[in-house]
Residue frames as a rotation matrix with the C-alpha (Angstrom) as fourth column:
UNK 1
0.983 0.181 -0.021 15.76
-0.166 0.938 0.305 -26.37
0.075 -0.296 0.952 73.29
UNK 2
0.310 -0.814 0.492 19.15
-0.714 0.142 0.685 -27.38
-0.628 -0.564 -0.537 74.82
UNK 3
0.882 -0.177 -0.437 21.60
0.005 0.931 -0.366 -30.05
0.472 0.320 0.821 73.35
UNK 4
0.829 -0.485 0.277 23.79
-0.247 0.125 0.961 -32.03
-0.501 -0.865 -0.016 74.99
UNK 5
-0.214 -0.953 -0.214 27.17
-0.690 -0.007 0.724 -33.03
-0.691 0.302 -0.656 73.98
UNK 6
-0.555 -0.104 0.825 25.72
0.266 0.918 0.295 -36.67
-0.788 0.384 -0.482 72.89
UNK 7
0.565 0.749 0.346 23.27
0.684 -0.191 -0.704 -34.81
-0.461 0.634 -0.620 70.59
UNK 8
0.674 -0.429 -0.601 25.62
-0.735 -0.466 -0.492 -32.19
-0.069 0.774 -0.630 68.91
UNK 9
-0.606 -0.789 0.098 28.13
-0.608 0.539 0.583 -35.31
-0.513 0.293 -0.807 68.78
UNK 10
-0.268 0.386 0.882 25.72
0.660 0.741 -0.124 -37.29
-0.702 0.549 -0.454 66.49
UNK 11
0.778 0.515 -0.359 24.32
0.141 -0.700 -0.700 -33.82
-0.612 0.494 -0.618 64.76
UNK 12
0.196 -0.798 -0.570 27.90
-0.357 -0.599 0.717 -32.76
-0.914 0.063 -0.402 64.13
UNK 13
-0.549 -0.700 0.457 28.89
0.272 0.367 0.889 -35.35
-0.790 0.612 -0.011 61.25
UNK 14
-0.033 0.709 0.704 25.67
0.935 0.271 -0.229 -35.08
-0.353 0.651 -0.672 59.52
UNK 15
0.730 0.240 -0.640 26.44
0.270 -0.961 -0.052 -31.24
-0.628 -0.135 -0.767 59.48
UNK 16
0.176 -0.984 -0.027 29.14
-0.291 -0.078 0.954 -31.40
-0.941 -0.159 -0.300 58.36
UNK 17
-0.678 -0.028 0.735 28.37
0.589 0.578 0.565 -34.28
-0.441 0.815 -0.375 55.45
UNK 18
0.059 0.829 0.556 25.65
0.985 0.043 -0.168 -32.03
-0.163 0.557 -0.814 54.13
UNK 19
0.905 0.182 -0.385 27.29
-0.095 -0.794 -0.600 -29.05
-0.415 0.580 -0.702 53.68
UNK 20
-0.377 -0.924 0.062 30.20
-0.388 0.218 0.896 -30.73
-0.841 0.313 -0.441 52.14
UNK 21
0.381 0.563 0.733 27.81
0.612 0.441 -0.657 -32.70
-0.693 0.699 -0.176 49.62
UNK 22
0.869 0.461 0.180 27.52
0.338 -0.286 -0.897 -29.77
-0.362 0.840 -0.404 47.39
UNK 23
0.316 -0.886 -0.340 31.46
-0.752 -0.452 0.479 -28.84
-0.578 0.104 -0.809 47.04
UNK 24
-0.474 -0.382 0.793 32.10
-0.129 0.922 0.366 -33.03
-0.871 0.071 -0.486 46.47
UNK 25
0.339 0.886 0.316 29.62
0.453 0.141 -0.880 -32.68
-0.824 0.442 -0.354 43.64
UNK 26
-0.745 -0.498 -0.445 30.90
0.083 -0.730 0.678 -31.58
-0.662 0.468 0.585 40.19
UNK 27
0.214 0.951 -0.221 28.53
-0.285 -0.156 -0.946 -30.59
-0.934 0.266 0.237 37.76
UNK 28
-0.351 -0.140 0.926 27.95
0.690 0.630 0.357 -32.73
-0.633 0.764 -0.125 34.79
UNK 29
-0.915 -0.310 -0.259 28.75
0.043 -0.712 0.701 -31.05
-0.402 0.630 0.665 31.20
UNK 30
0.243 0.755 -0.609 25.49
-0.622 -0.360 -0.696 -29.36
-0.745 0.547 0.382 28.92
UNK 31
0.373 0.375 0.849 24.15
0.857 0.211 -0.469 -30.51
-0.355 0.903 -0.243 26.14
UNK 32
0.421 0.161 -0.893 25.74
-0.047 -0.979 -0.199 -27.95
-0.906 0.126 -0.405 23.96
UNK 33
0.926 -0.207 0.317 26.98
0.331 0.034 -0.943 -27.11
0.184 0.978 0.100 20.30
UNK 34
0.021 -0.932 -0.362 31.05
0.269 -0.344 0.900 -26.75
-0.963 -0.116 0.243 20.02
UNK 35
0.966 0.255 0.052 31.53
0.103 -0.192 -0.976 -24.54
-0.239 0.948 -0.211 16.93
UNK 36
0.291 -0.953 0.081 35.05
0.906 0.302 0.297 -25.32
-0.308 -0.013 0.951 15.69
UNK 37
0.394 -0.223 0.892 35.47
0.319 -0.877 -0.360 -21.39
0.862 0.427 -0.274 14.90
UNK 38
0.725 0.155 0.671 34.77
-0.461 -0.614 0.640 -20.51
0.511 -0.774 -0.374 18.33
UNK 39
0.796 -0.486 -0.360 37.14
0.605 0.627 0.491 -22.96
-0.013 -0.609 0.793 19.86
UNK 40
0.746 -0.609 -0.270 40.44
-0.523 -0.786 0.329 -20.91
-0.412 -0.104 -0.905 21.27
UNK 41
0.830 -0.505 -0.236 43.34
-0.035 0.375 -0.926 -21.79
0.556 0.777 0.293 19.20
UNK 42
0.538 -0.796 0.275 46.76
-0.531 -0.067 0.845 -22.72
-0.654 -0.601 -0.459 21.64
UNK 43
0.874 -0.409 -0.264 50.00
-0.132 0.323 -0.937 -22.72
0.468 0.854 0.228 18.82
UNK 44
0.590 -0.632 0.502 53.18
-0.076 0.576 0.814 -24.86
-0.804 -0.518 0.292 19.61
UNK 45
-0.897 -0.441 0.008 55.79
-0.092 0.205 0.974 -24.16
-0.432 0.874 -0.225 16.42
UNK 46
-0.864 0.460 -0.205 53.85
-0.261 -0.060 0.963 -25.96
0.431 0.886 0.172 13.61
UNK 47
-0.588 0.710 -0.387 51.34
0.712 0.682 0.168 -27.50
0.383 -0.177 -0.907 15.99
UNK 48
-0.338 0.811 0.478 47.63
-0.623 -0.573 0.532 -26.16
0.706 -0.118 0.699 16.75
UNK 49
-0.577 0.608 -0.545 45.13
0.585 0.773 0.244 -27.61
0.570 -0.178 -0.802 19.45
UNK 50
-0.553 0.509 0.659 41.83
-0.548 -0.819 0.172 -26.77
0.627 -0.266 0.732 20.63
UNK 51
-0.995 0.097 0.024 40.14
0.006 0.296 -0.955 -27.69
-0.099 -0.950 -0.295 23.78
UNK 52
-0.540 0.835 -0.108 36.71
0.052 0.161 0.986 -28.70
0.840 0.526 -0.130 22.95
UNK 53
0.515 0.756 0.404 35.10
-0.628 0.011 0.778 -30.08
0.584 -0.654 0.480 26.46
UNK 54
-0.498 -0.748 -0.438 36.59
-0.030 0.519 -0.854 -31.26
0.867 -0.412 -0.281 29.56
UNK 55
-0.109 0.634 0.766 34.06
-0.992 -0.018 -0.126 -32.70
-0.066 -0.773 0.630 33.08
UNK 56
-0.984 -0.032 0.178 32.06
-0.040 0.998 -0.039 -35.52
-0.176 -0.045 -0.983 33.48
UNK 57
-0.649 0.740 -0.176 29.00
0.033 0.259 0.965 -37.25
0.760 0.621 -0.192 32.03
UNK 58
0.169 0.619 0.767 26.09
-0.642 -0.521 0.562 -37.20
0.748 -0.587 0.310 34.15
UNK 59
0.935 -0.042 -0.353 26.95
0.285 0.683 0.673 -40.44
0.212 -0.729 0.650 35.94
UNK 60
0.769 -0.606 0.204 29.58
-0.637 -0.703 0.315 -38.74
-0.047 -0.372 -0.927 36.47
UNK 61
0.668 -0.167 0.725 32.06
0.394 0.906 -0.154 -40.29
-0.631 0.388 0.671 34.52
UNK 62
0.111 -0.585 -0.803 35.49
-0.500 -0.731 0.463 -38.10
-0.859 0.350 -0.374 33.29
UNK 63
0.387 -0.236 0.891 35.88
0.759 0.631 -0.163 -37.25
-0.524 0.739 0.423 29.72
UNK 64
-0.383 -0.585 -0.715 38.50
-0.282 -0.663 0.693 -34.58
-0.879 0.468 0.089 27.84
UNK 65
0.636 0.284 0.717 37.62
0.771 -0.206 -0.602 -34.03
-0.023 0.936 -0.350 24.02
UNK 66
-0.050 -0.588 -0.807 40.68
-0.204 -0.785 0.585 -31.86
-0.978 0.194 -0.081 22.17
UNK 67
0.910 0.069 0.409 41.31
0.318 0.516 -0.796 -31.75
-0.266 0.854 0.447 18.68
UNK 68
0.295 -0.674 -0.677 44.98
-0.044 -0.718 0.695 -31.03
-0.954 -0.176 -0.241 17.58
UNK 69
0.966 -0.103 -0.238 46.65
-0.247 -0.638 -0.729 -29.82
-0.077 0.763 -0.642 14.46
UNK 70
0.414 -0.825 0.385 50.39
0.386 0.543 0.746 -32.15
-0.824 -0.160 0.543 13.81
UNK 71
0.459 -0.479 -0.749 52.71
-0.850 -0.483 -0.212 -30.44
-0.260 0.733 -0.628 11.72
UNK 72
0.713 -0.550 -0.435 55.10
-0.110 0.525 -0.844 -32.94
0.692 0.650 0.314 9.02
UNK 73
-0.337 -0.934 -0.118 57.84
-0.067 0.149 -0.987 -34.43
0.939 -0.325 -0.113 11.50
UNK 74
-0.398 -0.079 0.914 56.14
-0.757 -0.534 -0.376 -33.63
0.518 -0.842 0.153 14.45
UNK 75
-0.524 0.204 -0.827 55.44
0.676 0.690 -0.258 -35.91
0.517 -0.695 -0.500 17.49
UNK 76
0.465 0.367 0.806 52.84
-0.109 -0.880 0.463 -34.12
0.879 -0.303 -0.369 19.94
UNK 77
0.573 -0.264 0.776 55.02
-0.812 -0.314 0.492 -35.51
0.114 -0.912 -0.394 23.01
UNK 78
-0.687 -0.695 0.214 57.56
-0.725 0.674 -0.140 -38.17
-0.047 -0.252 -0.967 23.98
UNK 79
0.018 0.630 -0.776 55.83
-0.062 0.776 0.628 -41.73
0.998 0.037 0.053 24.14
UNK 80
-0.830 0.026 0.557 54.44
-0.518 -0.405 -0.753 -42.17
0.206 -0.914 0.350 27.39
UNK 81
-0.563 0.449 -0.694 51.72
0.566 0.821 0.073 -44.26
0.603 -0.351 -0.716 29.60
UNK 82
-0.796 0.484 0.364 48.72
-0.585 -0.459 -0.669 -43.20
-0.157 -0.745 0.649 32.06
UNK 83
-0.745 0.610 0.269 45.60
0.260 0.637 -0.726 -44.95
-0.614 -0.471 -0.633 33.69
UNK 84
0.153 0.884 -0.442 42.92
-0.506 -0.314 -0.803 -43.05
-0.849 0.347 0.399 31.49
UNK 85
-0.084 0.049 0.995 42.04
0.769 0.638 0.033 -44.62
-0.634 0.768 -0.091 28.25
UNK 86
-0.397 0.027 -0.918 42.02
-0.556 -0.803 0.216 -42.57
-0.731 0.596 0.333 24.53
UNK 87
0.123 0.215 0.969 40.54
0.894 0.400 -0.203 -43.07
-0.431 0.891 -0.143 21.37
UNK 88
-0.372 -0.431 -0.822 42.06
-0.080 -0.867 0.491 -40.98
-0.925 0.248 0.288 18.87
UNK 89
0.581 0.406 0.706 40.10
0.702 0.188 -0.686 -40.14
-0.411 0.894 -0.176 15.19
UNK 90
-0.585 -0.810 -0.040 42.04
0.388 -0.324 0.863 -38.79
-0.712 0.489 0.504 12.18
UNK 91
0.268 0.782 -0.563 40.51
0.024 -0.589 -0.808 -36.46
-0.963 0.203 -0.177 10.37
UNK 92
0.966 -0.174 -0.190 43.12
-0.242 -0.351 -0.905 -35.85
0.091 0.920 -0.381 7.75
UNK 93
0.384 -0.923 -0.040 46.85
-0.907 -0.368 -0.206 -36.87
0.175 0.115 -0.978 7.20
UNK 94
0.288 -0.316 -0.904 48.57
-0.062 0.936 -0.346 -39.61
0.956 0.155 0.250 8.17
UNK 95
0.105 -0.930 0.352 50.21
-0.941 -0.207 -0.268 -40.85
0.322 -0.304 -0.897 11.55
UNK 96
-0.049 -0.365 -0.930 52.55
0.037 0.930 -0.367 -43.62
0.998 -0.053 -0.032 12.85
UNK 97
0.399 0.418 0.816 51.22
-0.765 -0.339 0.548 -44.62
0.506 -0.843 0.185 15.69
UNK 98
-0.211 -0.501 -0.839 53.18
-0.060 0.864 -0.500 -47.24
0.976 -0.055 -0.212 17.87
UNK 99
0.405 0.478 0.779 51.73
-0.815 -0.196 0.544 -49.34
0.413 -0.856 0.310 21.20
UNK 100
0.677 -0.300 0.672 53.15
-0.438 0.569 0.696 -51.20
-0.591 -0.766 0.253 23.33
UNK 101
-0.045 -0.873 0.485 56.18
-0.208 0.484 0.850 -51.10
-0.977 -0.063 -0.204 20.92
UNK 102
-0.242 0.249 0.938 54.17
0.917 0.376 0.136 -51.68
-0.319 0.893 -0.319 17.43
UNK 103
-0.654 0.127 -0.746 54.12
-0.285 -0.954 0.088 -49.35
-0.701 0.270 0.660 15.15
UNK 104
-0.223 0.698 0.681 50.88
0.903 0.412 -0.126 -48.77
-0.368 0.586 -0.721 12.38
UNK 105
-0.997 0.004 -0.071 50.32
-0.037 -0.884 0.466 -46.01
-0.061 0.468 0.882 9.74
UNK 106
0.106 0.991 -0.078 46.75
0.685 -0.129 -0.717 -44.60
-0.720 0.022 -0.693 10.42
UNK 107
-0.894 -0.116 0.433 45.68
0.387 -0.688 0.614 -42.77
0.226 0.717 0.660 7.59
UNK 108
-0.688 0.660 0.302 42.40
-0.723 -0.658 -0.211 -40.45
0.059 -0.364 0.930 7.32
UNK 109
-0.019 0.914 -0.405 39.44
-0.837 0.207 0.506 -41.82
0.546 0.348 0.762 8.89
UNK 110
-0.404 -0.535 -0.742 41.34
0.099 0.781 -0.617 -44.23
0.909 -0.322 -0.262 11.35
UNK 111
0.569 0.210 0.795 40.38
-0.770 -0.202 0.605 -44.58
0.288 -0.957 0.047 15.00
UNK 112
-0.138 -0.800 -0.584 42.80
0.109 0.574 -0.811 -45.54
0.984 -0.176 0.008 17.44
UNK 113
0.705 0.709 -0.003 41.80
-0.164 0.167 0.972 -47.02
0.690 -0.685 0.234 20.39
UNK 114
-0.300 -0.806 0.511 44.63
-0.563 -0.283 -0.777 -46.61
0.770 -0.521 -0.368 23.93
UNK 115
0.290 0.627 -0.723 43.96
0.405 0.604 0.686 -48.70
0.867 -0.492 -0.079 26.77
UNK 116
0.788 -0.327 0.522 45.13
-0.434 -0.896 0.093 -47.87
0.438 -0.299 -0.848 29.93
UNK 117
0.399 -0.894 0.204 48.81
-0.250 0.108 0.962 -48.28
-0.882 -0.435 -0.181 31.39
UNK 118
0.468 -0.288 0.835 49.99
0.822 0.488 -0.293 -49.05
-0.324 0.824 0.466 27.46
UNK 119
-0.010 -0.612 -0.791 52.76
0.288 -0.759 0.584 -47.25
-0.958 -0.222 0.183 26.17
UNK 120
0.204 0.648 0.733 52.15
0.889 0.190 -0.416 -45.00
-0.409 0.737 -0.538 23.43
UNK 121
0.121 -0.090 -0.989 52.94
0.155 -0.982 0.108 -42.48
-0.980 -0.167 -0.105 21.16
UNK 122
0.705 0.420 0.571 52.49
0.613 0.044 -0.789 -40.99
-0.356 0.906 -0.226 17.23
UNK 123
-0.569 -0.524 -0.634 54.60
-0.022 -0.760 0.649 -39.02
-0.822 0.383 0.421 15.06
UNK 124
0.528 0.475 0.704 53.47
0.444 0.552 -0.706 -37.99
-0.724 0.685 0.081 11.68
UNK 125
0.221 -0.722 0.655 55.07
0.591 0.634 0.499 -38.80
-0.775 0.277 0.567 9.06
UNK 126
-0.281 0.027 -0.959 54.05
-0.611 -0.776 0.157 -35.64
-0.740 0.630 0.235 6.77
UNK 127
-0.701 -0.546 0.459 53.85
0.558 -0.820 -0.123 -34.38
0.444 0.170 0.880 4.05
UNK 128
-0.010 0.826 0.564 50.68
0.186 -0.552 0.813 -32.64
0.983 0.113 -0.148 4.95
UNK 129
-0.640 -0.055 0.767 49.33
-0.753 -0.157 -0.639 -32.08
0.156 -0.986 0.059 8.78
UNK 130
-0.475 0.482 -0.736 47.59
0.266 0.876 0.402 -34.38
0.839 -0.005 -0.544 10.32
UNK 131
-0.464 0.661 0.590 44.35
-0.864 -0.485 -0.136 -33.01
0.196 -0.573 0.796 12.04
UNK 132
-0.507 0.421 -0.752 42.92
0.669 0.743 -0.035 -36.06
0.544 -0.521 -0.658 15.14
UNK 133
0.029 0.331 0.943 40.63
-0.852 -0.485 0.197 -35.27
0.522 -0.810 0.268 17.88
UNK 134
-0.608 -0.414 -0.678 41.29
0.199 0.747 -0.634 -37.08
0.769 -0.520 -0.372 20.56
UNK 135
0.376 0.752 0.542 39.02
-0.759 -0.085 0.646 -38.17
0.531 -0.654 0.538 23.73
UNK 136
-0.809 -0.556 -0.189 40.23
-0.260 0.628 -0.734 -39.33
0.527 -0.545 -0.653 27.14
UNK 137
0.238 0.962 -0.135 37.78
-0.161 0.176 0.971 -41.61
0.958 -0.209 0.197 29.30
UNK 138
0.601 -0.242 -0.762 38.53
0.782 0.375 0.498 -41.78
0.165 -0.895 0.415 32.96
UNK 139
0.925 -0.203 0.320 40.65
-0.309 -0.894 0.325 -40.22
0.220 -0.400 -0.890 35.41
UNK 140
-0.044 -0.849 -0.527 44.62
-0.120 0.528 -0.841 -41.01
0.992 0.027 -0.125 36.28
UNK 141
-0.449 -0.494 0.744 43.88
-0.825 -0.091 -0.558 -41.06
0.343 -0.865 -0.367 39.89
């Protein structure tokens, strides 16, 4: 069966959109067990962090999950701003955490909630380390 231009010029997009679909599609993370052995260990001087789980929920919704490992003195970066949101939990230690200008000593067992665009950043204060996992929600673009 012939087609004419006007028929491969209407076919064409739909051809096009359906075999693009499945590239535009990311697959949404497993149900699965992180075993904090198994997790790869990336060292920085005194600092430790491990990449836990990084995609999107099924509604497809981005979320990052690390957990890192703050040596006494140490800051894990400059203070600093971005469109995703965090919520950081302390496992152990202590840190000074300061938004939008305020500082606040979280100790273990704290959660610290980031909105986005707020400027932010922790040091801790020692003596010990101070083990958080942290979880971003969203994307910066």
């Amino acid at each position: 069966m012939p087609f004419s231009r006007r028929d491969l010029a209407l076919l064409l997009p739909a051809l096009t959109a359906a075999s693009a679909a499945p590239q535009d599609q990311k697959k949404a993370l497993p149900s699965k067990v992180f075993v904090f052995e198994d997790l790869a260990v990336k060292v920085n001087g005194q600092n430790k962090s491990r990449a836990v789980l990084n995609g999107e929920q099924q509604s497809g919704f981005a979320v990052e999950l690390h957990i890192t490992e703050l040596g006494p003195g140490q800051a894990p970066h400059a203070p600093h701003q971005h469109v995703h949101e965090e919520i950081v939990m302390l496992r152990s230690g202590q840190l000074d955490v300061t938004i939008s200008g305020q500082t606040t000593r979280a100790t273990a067992g704290s959660v610290i909630y980031v909105a986005s665009g707020e400027l932010h950043g922790s040091r801790n204060p020692g003596p010990d380390p101070a083990i958080y996992f942290v979880m971003t929600l969203g994307r910066d673009s």
